[in-house]
C-alpha positions in Angstrom: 177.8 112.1 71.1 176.4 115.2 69.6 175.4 118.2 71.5 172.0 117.9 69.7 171.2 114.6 71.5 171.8 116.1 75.1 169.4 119.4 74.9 166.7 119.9 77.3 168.2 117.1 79.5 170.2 118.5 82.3 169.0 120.1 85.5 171.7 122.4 87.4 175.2 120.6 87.9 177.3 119.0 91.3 180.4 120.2 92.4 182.9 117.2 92.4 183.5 115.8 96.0 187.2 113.7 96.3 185.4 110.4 96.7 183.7 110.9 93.1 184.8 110.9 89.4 183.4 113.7 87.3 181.8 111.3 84.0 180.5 114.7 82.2 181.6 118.0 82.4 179.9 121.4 81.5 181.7 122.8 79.1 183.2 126.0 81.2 184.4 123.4 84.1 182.1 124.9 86.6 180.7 121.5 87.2 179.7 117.7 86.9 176.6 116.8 85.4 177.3 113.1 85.9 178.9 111.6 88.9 180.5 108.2 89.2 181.6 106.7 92.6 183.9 103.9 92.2 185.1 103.2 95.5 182.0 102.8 97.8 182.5 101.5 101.4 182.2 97.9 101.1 182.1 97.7 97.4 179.1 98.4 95.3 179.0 101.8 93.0 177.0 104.9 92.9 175.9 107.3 89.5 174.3 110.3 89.9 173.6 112.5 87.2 171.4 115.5 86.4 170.9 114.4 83.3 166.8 113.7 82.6 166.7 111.7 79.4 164.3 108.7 81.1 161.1 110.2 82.2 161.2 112.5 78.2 161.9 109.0 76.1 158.9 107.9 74.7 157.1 111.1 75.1 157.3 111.9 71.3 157.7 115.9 71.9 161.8 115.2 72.5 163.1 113.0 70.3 166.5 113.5 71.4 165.3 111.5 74.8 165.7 108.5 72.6 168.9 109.6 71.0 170.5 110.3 74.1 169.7 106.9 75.6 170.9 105.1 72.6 174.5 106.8 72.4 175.0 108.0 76.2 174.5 104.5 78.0 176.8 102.4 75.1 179.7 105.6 75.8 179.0 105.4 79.7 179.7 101.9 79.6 182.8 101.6 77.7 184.4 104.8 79.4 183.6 103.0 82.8 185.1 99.7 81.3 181.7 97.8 82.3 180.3 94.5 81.1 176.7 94.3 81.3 176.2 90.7 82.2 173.5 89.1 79.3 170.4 89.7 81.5 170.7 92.5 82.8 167.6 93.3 85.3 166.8 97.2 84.9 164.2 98.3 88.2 162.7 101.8 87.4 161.1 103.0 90.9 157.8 104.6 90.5 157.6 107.6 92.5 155.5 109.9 91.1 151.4 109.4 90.2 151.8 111.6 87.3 151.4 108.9 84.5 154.2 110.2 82.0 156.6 109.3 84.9 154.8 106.4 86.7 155.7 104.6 83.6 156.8 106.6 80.7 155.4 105.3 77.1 158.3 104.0 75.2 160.8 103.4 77.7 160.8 99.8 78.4 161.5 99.3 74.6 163.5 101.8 74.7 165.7 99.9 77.2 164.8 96.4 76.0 166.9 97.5 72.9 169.9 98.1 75.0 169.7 94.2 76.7 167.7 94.9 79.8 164.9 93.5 81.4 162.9 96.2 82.9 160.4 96.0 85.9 158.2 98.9 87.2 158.0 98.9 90.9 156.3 101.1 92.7 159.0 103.3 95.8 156.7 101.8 99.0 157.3 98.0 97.5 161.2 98.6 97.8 163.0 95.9 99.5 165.3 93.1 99.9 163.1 91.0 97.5 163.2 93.7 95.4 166.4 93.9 94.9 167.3 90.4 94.9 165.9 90.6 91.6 168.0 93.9 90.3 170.8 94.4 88.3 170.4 98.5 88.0 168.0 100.5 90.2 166.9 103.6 88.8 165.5 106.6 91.1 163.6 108.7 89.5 164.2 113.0 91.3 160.8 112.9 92.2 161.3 110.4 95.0 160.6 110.2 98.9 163.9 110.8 101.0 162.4 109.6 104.5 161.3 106.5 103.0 164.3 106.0 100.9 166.5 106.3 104.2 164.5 103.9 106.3 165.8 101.2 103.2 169.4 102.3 104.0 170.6 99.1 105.2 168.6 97.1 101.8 170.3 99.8 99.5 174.0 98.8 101.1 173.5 95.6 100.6 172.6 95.8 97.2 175.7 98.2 96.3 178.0 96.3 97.8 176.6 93.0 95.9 177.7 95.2 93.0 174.3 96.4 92.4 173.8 99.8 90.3 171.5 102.5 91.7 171.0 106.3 89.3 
């Protein structure tokens, strides 16, 4: 993946704790801009990344956005040796009222093109029905902690189904 696909799209960088996997490295070493979890408690796995490709894509002013999405999420998948089932059930969680990230123009092609079926749910709706009907649950920076905890126990569950949260 060319460096000219990944400008503009990282935000600060994580240092590496033992339980994690650094995916993608700054250059220098001095930190992780994607995070991989493998081993969660109970099964299930975690990404984080600092990487900010989704809530760009679509926007026209950054074509890379697009790029990136094409060429990272292909690479992620064969470095981390994983199959995306057929139907794969993509859940971006609205958190923000600011309608470029509510639901950003272009991204659910964007994402159909890669095999998944995305929903846009708003954060309050979160839930056990929710994710009964999620492959991959994406949380956007811009969401609400508090709330997020007091879903703990739905959010377990859903990891250690084998569900993917970012």
């Amino acid at each position: 993946m060319p460096l000219s696909h990944m400008s503009w799209h990282w935000g600060g960088s994580y240092n590496v704790p033992e339980s994690a996997r650094s995916i993608l490295e700054i250059d220098d070493g001095r930190g992780s801009l994607f995070l991989d979890f493998p081993a969660l408690p109970g099964g299930g796995r975690l990404l984080l990344s600092t990487l900010d490709p989704h809530s760009h894509n679509g926007q026209r002013f950054m074509p890379a956005t697009t790029r990136f999405l094409r060429s990272f999420y292909p690479w992620l998948n064969r470095e981390l040796s994983i199959e995306r089932p057929l139907r794969n059930r993509f859940t971006y969680l609205q958190c923000s009222h600011v309608p470029s990230e509510w639901q950003p123009d272009g991204l659910q092609e964007s994402l159909a093109q890669a095999g998944l079926e995305t929903s846009f749910v708003p954060q309050y709706e979160l839930g056990p029905g929710i994710l009964d009907r999620t492959d991959t649950l994406y949380i956007p920076s811009s969401h609400d902690e508090f709330f997020l905890k007091s879903r703990a126990e739905d959010l377990l569950a859903f990891l250690a189904r084998g569900g993917r949260s970012g």
